[in-house]
C-alpha positions as CSV (number, residue, x, y, z in Angstrom):
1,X,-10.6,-40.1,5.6
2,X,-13.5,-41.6,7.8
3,X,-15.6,-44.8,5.9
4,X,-17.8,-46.8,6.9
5,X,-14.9,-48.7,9.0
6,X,-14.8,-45.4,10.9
7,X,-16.4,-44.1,14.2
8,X,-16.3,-40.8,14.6
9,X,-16.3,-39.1,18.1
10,X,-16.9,-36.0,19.4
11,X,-16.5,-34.6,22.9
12,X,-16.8,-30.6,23.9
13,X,-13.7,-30.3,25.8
14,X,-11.6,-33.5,24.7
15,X,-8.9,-34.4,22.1
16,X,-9.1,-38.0,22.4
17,X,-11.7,-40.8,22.4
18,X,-13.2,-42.2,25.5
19,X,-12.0,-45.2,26.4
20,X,-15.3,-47.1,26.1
21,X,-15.3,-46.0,22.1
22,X,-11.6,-47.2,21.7
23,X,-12.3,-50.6,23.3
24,X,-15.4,-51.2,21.3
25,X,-13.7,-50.1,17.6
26,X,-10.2,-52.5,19.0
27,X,-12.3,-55.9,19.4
28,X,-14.5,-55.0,16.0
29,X,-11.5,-54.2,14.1
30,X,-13.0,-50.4,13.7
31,X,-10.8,-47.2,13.5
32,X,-11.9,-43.9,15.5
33,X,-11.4,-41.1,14.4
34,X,-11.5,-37.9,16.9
35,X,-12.4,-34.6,15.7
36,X,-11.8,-31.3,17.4
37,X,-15.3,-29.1,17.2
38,X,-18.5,-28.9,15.8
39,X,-17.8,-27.8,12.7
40,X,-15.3,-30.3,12.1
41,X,-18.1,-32.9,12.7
42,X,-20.1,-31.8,10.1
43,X,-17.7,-31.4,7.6
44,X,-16.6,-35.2,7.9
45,X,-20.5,-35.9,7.5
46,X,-20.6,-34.2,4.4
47,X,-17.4,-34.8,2.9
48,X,-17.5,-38.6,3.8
49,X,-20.0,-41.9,4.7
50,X,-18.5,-43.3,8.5
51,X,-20.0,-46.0,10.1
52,X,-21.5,-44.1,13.6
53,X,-21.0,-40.6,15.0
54,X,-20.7,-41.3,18.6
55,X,-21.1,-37.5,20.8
56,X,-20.5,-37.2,24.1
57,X,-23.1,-35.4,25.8
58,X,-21.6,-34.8,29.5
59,X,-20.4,-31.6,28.6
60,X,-22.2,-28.5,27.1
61,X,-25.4,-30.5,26.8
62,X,-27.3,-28.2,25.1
63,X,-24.8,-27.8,22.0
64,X,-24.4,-31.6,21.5
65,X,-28.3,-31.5,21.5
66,X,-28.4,-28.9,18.7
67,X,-25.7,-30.8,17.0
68,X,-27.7,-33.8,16.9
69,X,-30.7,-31.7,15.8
70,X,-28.8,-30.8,12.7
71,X,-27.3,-33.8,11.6
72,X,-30.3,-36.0,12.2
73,X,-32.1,-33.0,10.3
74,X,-30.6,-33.7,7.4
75,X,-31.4,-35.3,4.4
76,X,-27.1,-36.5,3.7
77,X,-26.2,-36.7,7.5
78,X,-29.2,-38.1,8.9
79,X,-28.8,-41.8,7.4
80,X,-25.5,-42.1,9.4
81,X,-26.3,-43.6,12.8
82,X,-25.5,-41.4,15.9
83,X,-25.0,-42.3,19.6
84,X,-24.7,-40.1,22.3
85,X,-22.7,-41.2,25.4
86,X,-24.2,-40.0,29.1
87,X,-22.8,-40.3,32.8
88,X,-25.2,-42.2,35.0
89,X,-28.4,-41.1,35.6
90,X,-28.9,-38.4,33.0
91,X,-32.4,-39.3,32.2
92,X,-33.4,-36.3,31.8
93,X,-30.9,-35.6,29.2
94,X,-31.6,-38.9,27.7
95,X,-34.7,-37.9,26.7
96,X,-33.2,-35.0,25.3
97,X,-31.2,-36.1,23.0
98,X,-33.7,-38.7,21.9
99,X,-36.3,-36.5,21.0
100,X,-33.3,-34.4,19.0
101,X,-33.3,-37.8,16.4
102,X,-29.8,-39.7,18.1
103,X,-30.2,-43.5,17.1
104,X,-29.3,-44.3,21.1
105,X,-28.0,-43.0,24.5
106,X,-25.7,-45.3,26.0
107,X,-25.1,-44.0,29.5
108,X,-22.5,-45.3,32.3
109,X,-24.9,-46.9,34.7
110,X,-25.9,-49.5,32.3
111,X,-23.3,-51.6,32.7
112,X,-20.7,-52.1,29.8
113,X,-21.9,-55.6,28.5
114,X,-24.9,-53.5,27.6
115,X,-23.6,-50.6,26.2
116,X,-21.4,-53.0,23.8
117,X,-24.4,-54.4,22.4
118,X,-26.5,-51.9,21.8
119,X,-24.1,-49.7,19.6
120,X,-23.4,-52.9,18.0
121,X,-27.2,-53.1,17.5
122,X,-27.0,-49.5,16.4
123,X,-24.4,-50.3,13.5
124,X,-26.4,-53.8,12.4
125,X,-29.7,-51.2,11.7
126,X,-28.0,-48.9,9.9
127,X,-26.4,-51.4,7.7
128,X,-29.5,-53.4,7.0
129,X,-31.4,-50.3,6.5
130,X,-29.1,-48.8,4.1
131,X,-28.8,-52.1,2.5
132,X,-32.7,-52.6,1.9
133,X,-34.6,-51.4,-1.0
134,X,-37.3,-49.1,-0.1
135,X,-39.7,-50.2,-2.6
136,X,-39.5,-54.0,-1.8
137,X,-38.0,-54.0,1.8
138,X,-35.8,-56.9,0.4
139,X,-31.9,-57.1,1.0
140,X,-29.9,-55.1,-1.6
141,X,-26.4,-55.6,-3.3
142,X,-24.3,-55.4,-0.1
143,X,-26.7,-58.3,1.3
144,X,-26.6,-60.3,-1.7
145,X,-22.4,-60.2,-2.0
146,X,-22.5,-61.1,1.6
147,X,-24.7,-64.5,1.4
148,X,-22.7,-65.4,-1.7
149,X,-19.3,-65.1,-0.7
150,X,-20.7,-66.9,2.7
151,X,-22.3,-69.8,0.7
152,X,-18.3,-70.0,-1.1
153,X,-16.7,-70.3,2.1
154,X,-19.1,-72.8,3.2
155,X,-18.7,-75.1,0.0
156,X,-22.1,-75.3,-0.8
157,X,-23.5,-76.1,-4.0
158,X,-25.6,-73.1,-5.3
159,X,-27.7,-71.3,-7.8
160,X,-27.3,-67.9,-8.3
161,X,-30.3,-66.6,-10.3
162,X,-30.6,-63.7,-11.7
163,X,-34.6,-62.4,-12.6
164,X,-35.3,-59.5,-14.9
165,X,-38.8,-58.5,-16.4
166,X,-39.2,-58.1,-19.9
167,X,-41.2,-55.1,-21.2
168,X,-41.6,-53.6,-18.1
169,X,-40.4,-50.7,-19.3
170,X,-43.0,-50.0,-21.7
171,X,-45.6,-51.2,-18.9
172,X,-44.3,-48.3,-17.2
173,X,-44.3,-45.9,-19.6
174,X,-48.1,-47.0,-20.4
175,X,-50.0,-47.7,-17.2
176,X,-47.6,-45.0,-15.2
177,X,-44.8,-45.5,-12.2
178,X,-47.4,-46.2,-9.5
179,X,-48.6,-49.7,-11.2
180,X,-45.1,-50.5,-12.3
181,X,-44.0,-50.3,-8.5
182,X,-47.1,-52.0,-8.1
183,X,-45.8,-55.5,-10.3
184,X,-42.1,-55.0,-8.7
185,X,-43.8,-55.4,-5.2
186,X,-45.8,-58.3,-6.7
187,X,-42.7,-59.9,-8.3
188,X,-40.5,-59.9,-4.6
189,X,-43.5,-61.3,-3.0
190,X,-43.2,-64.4,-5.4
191,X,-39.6,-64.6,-5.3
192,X,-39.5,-64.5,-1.3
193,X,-42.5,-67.2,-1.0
194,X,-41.6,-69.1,-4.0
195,X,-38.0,-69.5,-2.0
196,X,-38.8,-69.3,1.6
197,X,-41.4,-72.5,0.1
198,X,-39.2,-74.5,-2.0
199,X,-35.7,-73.7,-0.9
200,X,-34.9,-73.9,2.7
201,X,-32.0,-71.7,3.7
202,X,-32.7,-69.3,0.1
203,X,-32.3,-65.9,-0.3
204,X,-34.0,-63.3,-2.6
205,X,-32.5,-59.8,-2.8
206,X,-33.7,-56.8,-4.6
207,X,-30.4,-55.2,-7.2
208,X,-32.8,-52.3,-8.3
209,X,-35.6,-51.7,-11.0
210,X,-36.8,-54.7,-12.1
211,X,-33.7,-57.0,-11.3
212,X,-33.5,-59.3,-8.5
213,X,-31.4,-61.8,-7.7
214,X,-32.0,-64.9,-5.5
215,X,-29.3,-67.8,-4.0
216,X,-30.7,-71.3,-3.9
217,X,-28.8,-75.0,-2.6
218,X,-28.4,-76.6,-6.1
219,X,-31.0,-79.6,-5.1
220,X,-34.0,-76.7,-4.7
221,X,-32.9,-75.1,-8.0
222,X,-35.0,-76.3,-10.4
223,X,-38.3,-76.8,-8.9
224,X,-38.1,-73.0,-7.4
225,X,-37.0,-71.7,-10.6
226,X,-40.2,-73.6,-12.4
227,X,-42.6,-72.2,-9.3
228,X,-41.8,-68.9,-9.6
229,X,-42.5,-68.9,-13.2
230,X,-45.7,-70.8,-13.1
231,X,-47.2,-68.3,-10.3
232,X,-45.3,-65.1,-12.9
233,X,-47.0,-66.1,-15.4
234,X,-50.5,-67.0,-13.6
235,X,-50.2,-63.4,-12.3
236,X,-48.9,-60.9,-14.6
237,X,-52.1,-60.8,-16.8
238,X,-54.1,-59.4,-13.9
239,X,-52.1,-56.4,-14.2
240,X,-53.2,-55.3,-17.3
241,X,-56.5,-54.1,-17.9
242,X,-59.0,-56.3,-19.5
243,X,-58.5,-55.1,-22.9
244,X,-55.2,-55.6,-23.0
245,X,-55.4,-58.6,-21.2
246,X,-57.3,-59.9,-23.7
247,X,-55.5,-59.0,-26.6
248,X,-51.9,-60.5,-25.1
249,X,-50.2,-57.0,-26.2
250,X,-50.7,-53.5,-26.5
251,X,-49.7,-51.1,-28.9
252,X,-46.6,-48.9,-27.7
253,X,-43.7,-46.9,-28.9
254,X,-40.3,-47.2,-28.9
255,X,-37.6,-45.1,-28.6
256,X,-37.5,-43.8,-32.5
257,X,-41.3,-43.0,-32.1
258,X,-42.6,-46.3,-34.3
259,X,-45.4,-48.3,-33.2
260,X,-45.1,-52.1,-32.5
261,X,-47.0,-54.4,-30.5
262,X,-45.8,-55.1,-27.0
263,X,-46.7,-58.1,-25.4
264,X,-47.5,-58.7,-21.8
265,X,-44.7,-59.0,-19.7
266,X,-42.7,-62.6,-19.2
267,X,-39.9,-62.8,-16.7
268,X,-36.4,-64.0,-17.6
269,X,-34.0,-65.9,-15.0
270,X,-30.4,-66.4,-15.7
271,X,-28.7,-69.0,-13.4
272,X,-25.1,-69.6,-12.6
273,X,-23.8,-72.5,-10.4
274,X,-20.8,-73.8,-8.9
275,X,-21.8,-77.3,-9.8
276,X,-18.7,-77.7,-12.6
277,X,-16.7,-74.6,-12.0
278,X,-15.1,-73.1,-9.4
279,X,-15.1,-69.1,-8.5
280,X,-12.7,-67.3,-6.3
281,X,-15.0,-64.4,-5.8
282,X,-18.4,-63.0,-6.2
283,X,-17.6,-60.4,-9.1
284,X,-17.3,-63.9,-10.7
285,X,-20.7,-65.2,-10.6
286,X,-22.3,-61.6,-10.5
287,X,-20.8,-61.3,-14.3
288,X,-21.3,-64.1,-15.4
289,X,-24.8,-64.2,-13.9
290,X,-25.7,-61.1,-15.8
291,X,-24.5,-62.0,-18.8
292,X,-26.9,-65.2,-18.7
293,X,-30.1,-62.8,-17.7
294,X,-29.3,-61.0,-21.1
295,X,-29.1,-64.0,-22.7
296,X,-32.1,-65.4,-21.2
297,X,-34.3,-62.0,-22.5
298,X,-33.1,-63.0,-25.9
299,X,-35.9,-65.6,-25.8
300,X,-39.4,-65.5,-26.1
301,X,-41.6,-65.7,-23.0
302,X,-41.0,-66.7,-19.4
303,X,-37.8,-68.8,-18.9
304,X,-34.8,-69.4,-17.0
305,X,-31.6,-70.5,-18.7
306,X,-29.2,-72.9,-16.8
307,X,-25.2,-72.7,-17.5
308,X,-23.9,-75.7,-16.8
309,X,-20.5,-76.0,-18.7
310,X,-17.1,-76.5,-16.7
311,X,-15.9,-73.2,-18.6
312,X,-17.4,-69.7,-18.7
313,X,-16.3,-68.2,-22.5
314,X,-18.3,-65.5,-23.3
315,X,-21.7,-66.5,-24.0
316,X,-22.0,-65.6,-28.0
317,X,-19.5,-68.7,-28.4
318,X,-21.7,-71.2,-27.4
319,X,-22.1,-73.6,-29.9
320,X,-24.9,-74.2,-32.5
321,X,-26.5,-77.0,-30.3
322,X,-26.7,-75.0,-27.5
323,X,-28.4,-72.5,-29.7
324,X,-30.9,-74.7,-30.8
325,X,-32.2,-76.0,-27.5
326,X,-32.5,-72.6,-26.4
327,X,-34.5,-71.8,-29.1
328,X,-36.5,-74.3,-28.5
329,X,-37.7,-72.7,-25.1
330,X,-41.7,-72.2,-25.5
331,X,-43.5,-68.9,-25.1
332,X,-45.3,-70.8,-22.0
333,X,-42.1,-70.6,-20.0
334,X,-39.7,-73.3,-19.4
335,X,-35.6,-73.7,-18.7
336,X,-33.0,-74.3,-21.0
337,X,-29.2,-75.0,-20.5
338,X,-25.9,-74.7,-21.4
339,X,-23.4,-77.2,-21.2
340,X,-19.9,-77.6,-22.4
């Protein structure tokens, strides 16, 4: 079954690969995958996610058009990159199969140095573009497993923080979807200043919603971390409108229907390091990460929460010290930690 490991090829006429294709997937550790027809072709597309369709276009020229009519037509096919493969001097053609919606033409006469790269070029688009959220153009969870598990193998000290708004929900459900996409775009802009500023060599990537999750070196931790909530909190009132500004709440519903006064959004940051512990993967930190973001909503106001302890027990066992100074976290927005 063709994944994302997979390049699929299609050639009227042939039952194998061409040999350009097979020497390409062989030095990137790819698989290719040939399929017979047409139909074949787009019954892989809907039935499974590969990385590339690669076509041949020297023979019936105007069916491998109209294939790549359809599958860049549509809404499910059309995200997978395609690349159409052309003798020399096909220009005409070329242009073609461009206008049809294929990602690239690579065709003989351009020597195969260049042909290599720009399919490679093809597959780095469509990975980045898949990976990026539309809303915030940031890198998403693909991205963000990538530059941790490449920070691991490094052996760098790091900060993995995990940022969530509280009450945005209920912002939403008051001021309407176009204003709460509105303070999401406002929140990555702080986030990637705050750590493109602060933290050379940072990265900020956008899980979804109102979570986000950026990867510091351990000596830019806290002073980023305290940045981003200074400017957050600076900001978030302008949001609102003046009345509600004014007030520091407004009065909402929640899911039962009963009225209670919601205050003006805060933004919580839970942070996980490698500074006492040690992880063997990424699903490490990212659940251990989240589980500090919950804990870190549990308190009032803007905040990030540190754990620092040389063992990871679940967080409702931390001990009645620990509770205290987190507690003791100020409405104003501050940090907290957890040691062991």
């Amino acid at each position: 079954m063709a994944s994302e490991k997979t390049i699929l090829y299609f050639g009227t006429g042939r039952v194998a690969s061409d040999d350009f294709v097979e020497r390409f997937c062989r030095e990137r550790d790819l698989e290719v995958e040939a399929v017979a027809d047409e139909d074949e072709v787009r019954d892989q597309l809907n039935r499974t996610f590969p990385g590339c369709v690669i076509l041949d276009g020297d023979g019936r020229v105007d069916r491998i058009v109209e294939l790549s009519r359809t599958l860049k037509g549509d809404a499910f096919t059309g995200i997978v990159p395609l690349v159409v493969l052309l003798s020399s001097g096909a220009a005409v053609q070329a242009g073609d199969f461009l206008k049809a919606g294929a990602d690239d033409v690579l065709r003989s006469d351009m020597g195969e140095n260049e042909r290599f790269l720009r399919l490679e070029q093809v597959l780095k688009r469509a990975d980045r573009d898949v990976s990026v959220h539309p809303t915030t153009r940031l890198p998403g969870t693909n991205h963000i497993a990538r530059d941790m598990q490449a920070r691991l193998e490094a052996g760098q000290k790091f900060g993995v923080c995990y940022a969530d708004l509280d009450h945005f929900k209920e912002f939403n459900d008051r001021y309407g979807y176009a204003f709460g996409d509105g303070v999401i775009r406002m929140l990555s802009r702080i986030l990637r200043d705050m750590v493109r500023g602060f933290a050379p060599g940072g990265f900020v990537g956008h899980i979804g919603g109102d979570d986000f999750i950026f990867n510091v070196g351990l000596d830019y931790l806290e002073v980023t971390c305290d940045e981003i909530i200074r400017t957050f909190d600076e900001l978030i009132p302008y949001q609102y409108t003046e009345e509600d500004r004014k007030a520091g709440y407004f009065l909402g519903k929640d899911r039962r229907g009963n009225i209670h006064r919601i205050p003006l959004m805060a933004l919580s940051i839970g942070v996980v390091t490698n500074q006492f512990q040690q992880f063997e993967h990424t699903g490490q930190i990212s659940e251990l990460a989240a589980e500090m973001k919950t804990y870190a909503k549990s308190l009032p106001g803007s905040k990030y929460v540190v754990d620092r302890r040389h063992q990871s027990p679940a967080l409702p066992t931390a001990s009645a010290e620990d509770e205290e100074k987190l507690a003791a976290v100020d409405a104003g927005g501050g940090s907290a930690e957890i040691n062991t």
